[in-house]
N, C-alpha and C positions, 0 to 999 in steps of 0.2 A: 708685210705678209698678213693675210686675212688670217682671221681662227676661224673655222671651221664652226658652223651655228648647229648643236648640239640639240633632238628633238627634244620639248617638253610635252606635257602632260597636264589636265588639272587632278588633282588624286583630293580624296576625300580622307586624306591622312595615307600610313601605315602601320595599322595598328596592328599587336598580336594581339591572339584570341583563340577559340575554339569554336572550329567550326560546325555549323548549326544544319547541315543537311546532307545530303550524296553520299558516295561513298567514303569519302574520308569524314565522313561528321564522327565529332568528338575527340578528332587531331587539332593539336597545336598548332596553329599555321601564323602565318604574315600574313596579310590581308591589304595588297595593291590593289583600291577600288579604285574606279574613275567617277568622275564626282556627277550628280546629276547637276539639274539647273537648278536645284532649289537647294540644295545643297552647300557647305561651307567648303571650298577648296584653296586647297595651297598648291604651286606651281612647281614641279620637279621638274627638270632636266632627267635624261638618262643616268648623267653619270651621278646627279644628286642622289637617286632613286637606290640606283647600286651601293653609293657608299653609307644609304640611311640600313639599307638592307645587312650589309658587311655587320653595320655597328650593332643593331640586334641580335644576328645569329651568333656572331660573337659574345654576348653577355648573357644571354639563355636557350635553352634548347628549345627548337622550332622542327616540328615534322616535316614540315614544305610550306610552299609559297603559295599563295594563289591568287590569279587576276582575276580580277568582277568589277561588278559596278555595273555603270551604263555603256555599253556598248563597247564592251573592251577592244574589240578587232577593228575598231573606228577607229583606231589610234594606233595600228599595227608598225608604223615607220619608229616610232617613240617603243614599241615593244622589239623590234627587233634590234634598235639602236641600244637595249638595255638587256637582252637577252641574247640574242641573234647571233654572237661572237664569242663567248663562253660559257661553259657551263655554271648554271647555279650552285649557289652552295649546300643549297637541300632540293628533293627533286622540286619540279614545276608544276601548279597543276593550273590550267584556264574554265575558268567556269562562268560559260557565254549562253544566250538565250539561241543561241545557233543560227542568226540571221545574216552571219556574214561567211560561210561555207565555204567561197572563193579563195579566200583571205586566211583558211587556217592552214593550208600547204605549205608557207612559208616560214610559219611560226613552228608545226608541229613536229619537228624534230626536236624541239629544246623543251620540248611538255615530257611530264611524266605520264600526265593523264589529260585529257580534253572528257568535262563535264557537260552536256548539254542539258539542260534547266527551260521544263517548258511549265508554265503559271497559268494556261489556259485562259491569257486576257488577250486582247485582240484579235485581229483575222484568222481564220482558219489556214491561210498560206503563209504562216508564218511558222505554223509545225512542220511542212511540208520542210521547210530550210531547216530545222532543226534535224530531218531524219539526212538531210542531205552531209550538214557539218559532221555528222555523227559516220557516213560513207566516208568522207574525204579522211578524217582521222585513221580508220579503219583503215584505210588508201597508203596512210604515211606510216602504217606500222607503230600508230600511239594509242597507247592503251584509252578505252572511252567506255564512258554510261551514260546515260540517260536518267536524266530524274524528274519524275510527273507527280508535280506539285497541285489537283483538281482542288476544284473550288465547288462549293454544296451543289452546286448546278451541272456540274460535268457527269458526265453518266459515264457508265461503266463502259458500251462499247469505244467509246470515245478514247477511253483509258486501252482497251486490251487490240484498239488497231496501233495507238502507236507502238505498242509493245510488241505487236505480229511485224509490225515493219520494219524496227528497230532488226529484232532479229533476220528480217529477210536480208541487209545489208549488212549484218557482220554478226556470224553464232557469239560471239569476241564480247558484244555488248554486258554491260552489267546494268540492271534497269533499276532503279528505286523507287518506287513508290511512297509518298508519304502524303495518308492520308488526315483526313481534321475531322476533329474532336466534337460531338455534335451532343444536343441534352442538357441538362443541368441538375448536379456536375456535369460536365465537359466526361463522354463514354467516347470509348472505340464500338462501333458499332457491328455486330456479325459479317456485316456485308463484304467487312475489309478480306476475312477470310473466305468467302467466297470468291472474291475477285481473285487473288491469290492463288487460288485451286486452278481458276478459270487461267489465271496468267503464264504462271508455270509449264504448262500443256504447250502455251504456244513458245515460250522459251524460258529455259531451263534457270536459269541465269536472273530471276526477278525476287526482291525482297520486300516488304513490307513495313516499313520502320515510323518512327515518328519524330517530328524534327525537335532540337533542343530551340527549350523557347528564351529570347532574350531577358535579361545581361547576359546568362553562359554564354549562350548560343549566336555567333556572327556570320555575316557572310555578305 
């Protein structure tokens, strides 16, 4: 009789830590990244993955979970062979750059929350799939936000469309803005609350925070 070939993954560890951004930043989590290509990775199995998970939540308290990395939903057969069938032992959160939208239907019943994480690097159609991931969640009845990560070059309307759109596809949304530190020292600049003023108008639901920066801070 065959055994059954169990999905792996390459994961960039499982580390605990405290996460550095969104709306759970400053929660305890597990941290299932998926490894880039530059990256040092070790090869889980599903069921590896569950019983590394079991053995932490077991020895220290953990808020929740959360998948990241590179392209987490690229790997959705290995997420659902390791999620897909029972509940976790704290909630789930997935926190994807939103380019696989298709692919979170299947997954998002087992999320506590679906994070969308846009960094404002490459093509402009790749936020367009970020506001869509952000529908389909909304679709499956999983709770979701948004978090706009700009970079000194992104302008403000650039910021307060995807925040108009976000809102046009789910009131539901929670949006985070985390803006950088510019000057020397490193200031929070006026503008942030200006934008803020401007954000809120178009949905209610938008906060302005600043990420925890590394060692605390992981993700």
């Amino acid at each position: 009789m065959t055994t059954p070939r169990l999905p792996a993954a390459a994961l960039a560890g499982v580390p605990a830590g405290v996460q550095a951004q969104g709306v759970w930043a400053g929660r305890r989590q597990l941290f299932v990244r998926f490894a880039g290509e530059a990256e040092t990775a070790t090869m889980y199995t599903s069921a590896a993955l569950l019983k590394e998970i079991d053995r932490q939540v077991s020895r220290t308290k953990i808020h929740s979970i959360v998948i990241g990395g590179r392209d987490p939903l690229g790997n959705l057969e290995f997420l659902l062979a390791a999620f897909g069938t029972q509940p976790a032992p704290v909630p789930l959160m997935l926190d994807s750059d939103g380019q696989r939208p298709e692919a979170l239907a299947m997954l998002a019943p087992n999320l506590a929350m679906t994070q969308v994480t846009v960094e404002f690097v490459g093509p402009e159609a790749g936020r367009a799939s970020a506001i869509e991931t952000l529908s389909a969640a909304a679709g499956a009845g999983c709770a979701h936000a948004l978090v706009l990560c700009p970079r000194d070059d992104t302008s403000d309307p650039q910021l307060l469309r995807l925040v108009e759109q976000a809102h046009a596809v789910s009131a539901e949304t929670q949006v985070v803005i985390h803006p950088f530190l510019s000057g020397d020292p490193p200031t929070l600049d006026r503008r942030w609350s200006t934008l803020l003023e401007q954000a809120v108008a178009l949905h209610a639901d938008t906060r302005v925070a600043l990420r925890l920066p590394a060692p605390t801070g992981l993700r």
